[in-house]
C-alpha positions as CSV (number, residue, x, y, z in Angstrom):
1,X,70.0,181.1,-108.7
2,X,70.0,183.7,-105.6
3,X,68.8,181.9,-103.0
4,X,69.8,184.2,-100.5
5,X,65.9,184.6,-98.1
6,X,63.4,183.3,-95.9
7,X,61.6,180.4,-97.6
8,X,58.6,178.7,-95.5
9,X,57.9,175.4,-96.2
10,X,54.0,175.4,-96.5
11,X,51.5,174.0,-95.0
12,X,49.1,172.1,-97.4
13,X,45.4,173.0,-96.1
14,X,42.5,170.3,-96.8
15,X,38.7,171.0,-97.3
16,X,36.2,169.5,-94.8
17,X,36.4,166.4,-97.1
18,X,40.2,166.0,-96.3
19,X,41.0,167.0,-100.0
20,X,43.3,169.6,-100.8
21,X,42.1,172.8,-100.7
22,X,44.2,174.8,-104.1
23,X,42.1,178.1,-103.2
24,X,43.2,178.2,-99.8
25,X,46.7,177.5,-101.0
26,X,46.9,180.9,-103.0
27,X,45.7,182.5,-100.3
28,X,48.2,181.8,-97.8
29,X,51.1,182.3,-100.7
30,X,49.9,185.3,-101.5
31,X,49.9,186.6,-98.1
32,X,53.4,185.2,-97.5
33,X,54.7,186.7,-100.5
34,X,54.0,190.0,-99.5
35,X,55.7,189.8,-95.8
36,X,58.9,189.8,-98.2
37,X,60.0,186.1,-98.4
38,X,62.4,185.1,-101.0
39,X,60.4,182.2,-102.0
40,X,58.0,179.1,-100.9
41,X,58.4,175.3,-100.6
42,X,55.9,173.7,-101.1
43,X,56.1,169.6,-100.1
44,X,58.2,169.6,-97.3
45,X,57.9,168.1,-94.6
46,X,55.6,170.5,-93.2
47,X,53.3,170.1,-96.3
48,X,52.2,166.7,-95.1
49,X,54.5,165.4,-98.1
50,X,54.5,161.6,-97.1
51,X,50.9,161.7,-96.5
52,X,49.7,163.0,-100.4
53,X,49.5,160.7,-103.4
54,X,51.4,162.0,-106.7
55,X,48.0,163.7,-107.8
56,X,47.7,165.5,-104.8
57,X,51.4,166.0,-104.9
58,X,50.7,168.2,-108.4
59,X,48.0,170.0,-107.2
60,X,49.6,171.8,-104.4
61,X,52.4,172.4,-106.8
62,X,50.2,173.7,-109.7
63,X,48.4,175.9,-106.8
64,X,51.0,177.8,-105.6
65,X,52.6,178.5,-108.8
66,X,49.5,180.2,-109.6
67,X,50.3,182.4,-107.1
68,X,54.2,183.2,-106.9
69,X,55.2,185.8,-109.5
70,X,58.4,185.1,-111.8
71,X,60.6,187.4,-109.6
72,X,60.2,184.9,-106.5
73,X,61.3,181.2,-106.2
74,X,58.9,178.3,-106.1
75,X,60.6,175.3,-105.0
76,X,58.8,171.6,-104.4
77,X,59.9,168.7,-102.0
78,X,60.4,165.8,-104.2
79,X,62.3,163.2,-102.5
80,X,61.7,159.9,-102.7
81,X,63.1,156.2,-101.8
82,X,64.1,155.2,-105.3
83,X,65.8,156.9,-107.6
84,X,63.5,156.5,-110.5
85,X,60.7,157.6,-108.3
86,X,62.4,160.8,-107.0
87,X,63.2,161.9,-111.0
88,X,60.0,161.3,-111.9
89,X,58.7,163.2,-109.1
90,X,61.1,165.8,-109.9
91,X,60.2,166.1,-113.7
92,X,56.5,166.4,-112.8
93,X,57.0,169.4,-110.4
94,X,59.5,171.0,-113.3
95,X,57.1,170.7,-115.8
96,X,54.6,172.1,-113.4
97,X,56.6,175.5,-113.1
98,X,58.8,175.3,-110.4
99,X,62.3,176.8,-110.0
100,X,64.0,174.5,-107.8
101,X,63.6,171.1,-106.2
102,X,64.3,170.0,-102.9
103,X,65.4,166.3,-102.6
104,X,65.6,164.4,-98.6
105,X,68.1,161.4,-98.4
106,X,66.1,157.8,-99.1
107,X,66.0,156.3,-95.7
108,X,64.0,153.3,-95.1
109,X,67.2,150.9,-96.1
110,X,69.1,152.9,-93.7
111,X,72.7,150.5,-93.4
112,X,73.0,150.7,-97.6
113,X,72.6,154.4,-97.7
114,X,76.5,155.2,-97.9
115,X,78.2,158.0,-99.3
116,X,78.6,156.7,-102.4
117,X,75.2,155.6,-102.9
118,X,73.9,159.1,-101.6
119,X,76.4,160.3,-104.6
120,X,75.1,158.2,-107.2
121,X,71.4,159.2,-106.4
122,X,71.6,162.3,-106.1
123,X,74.0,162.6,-109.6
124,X,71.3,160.6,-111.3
125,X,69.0,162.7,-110.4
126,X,70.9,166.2,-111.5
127,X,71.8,164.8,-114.8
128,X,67.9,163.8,-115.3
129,X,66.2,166.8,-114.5
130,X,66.3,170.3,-115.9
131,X,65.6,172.7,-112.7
132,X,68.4,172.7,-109.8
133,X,68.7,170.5,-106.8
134,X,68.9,171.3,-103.4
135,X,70.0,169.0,-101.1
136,X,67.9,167.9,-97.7
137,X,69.3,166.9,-94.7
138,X,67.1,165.8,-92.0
139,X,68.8,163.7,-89.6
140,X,65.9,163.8,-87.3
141,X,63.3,162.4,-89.5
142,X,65.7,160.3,-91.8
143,X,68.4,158.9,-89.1
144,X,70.6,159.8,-91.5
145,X,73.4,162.6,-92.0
146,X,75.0,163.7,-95.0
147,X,78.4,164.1,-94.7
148,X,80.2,167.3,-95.3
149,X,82.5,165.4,-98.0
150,X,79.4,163.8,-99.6
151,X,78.5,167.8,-100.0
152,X,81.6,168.9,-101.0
153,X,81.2,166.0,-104.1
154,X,77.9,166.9,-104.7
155,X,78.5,170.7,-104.6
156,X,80.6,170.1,-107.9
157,X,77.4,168.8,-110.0
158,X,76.7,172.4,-111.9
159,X,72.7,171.4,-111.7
160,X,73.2,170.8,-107.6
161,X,72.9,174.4,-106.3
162,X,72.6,174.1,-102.2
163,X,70.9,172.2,-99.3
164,X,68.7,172.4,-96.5
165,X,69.9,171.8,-92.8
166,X,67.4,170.7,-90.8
167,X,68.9,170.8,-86.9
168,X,70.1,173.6,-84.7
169,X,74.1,172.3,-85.2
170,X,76.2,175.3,-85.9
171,X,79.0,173.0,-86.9
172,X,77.2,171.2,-88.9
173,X,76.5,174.4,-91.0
174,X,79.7,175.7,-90.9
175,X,81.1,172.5,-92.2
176,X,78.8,172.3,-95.1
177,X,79.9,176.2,-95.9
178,X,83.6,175.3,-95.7
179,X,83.1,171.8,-97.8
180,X,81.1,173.3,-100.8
181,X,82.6,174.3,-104.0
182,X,82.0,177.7,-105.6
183,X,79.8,180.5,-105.2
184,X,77.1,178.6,-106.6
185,X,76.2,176.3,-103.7
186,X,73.9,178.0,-100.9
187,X,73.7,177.0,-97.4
188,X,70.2,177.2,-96.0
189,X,69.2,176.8,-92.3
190,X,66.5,174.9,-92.0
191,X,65.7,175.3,-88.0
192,X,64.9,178.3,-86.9
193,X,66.6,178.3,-83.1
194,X,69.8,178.1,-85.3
195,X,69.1,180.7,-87.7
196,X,71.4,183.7,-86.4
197,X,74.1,181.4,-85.3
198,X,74.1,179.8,-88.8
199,X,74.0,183.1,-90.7
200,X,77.2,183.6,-89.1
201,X,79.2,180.5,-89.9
202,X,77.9,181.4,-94.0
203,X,74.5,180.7,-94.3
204,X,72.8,182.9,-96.8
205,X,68.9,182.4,-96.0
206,X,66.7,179.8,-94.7
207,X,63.5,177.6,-94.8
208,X,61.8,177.7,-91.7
209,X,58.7,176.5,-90.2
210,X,58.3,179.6,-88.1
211,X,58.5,181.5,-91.4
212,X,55.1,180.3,-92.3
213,X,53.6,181.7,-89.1
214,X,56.1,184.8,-88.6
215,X,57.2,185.6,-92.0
216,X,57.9,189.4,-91.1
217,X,60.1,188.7,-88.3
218,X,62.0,186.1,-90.0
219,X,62.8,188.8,-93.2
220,X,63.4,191.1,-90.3
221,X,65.7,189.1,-88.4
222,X,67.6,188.0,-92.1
223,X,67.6,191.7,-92.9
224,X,69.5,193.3,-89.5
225,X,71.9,191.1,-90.1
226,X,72.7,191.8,-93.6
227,X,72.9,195.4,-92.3
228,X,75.4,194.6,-89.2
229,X,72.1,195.1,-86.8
230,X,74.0,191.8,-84.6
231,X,71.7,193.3,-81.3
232,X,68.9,193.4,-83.3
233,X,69.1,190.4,-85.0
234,X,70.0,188.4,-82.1
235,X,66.9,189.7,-80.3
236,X,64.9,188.7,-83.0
237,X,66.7,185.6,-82.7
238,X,65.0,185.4,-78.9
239,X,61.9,186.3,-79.7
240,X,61.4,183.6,-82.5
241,X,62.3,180.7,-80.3
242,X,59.0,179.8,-78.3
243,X,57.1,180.0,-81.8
244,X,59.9,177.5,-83.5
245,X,60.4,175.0,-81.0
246,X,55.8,174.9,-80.9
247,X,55.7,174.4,-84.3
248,X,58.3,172.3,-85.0
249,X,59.3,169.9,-81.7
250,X,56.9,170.6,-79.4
251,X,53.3,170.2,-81.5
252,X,54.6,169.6,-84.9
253,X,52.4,169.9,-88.2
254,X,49.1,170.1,-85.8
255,X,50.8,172.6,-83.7
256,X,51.8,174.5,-87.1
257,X,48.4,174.7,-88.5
258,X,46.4,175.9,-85.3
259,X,49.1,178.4,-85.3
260,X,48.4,179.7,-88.8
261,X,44.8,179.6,-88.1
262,X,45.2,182.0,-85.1
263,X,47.4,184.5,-87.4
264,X,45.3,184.9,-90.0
265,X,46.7,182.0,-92.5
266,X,44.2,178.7,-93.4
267,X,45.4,175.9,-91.5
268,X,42.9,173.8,-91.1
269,X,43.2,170.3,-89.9
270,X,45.5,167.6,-90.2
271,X,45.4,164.4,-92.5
272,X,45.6,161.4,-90.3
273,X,46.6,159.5,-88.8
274,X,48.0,163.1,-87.7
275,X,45.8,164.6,-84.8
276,X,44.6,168.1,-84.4
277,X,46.3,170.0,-82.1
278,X,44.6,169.7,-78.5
279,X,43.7,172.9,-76.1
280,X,46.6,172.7,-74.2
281,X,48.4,172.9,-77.2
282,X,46.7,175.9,-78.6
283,X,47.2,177.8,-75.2
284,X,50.7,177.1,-75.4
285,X,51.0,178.0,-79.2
286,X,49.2,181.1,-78.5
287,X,51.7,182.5,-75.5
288,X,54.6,181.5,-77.7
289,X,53.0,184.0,-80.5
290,X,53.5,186.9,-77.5
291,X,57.0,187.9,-78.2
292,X,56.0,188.8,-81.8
293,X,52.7,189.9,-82.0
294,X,54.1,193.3,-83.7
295,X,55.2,191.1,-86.4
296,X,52.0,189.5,-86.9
């Protein structure tokens, strides 16, 4: 599976009756789809994922594969605490259509999640379910960190095809280059003030938050790179910051979806107990959309 692209990791829009909204869904695909990106996930964290129920879960995932075309990747957050749920979650989205699933680390009993139990779960899971695995590391919502040699065991799964790194460490990319085994394992960046620097220690694409408001700057930024455009690239690399850090630190999944309302996307509100973002937040998410207004 070439991996190698911009993902964004959706937003899941609701309806004034805080249902999800599957026509509003294909819409925003459809739109990000042709500003180039490789692929969508759909579930992450920006999705709302811990805030659906399975049905809704399925929805959003039968929504968008309406909408992405054979030739691009659909790939569904399906992590989950136990084993068993996390496989069941990750047949349901493969038997929905999807090409990839994206698995976080079980957190809530934080001091027995060892290497070795991060190892059995995640083997479990690869020998149980037909489409590939892509690991998730989120240390800042888990508390938890894989470990490069976790990755390099998991890398040698044939059904475990990448991960997700979800911080602005350099190292922490470059280790998880250097530790898998084969071609076959993809490093993705999954923060977007890191992106440049971790296309240079081997990262091949990324998922990205500011991809779902800045798609074309993202594929631009991805694209001078892989044509040795290092000024250019890095000046995208500038220009994308503000927008990241709003919608991912600074205002979060409120902050992410009055962004994608004021750039022609459905955001619509947030499921509670999330808040919507307030007018001070909006005028700062709207100076941070400055720098790349040509891209917008």
């Amino acid at each position: 599976m070439n991996l190698a692209g911009i993902f964004p990791p959706i937003a899941t829009p609701f309806d004034d009756r805080d249902v999800v909204n599957p026509a509003a869904i294909r819409t925003n695909v459809a739109r990000w789809l042709d500003a180039g990106v490789r692929g969508i996930v759909a579930l992450g964290s920006n999705g709302e994922a811990p805030l659906l129920d399975e049905g809704e879960a399925d929805a959003v995932i039968a929504a968008a594969r309406e909408s992405v075309p054979p030739d691009r990747i659909l790939i569904a957050g399906t992590g989950r605490e136990s084993t068993r749920a996390t496989i069941d979650a990750s047949r349901r989205a493969a038997a929905l259509g999807v090409d990839a699933v994206l698995v976080r680390t079980p957190s809530y009993f934080k001091s027995r999640m060892t290497p070795d139990a991060f190892v059995a779960h995640y083997t479990a899971l690869a020998d149980a379910v037909d489409v590939p695995i892509l690991l998730y590391n989120y240390p800042a919502v888990t508390g938890l960190t894989l470990t490069a040699e976790t990755v390099a065991r998991l890398s040698a799964h044939p059904n475990i095809v990448g991960i997700k790194e979800t911080s602005t460490d350099a190292a922490q990319l470059a280790a998880y280059v250097d530790a898998s085994r084969g071609e076959q394992f993809t490093v993705l960046a999954g923060s977007a003030p890191a992106f440049y620097a971790g296309l240079c220690v081997g990262a091949s694409g990324a998922i990205l938050a500011a991809a779902c408001v800045a798609p074309r700057a993202c594929v631009a930024l991805l694209d001078a790179f892989q044509r040795g455009a290092h000024h250019e690239a890095r000046e995208l690399q500038r220009r994308l910051v503000p927008i990241a850090h709003a919608v991912t630190t600074g205002f979060g999944v409120p902050g992410l979806k009055a962004a994608l309302d004021r750039t022609g996307f459905i955001g619509g509100s947030p499921r509670a107990p999330l808040q919507p973002a307030t007018r001070d937040a909006i005028a700062a998410l709207e100076s941070a959309l400055v720098p790349i207004r040509e891209f917008l």
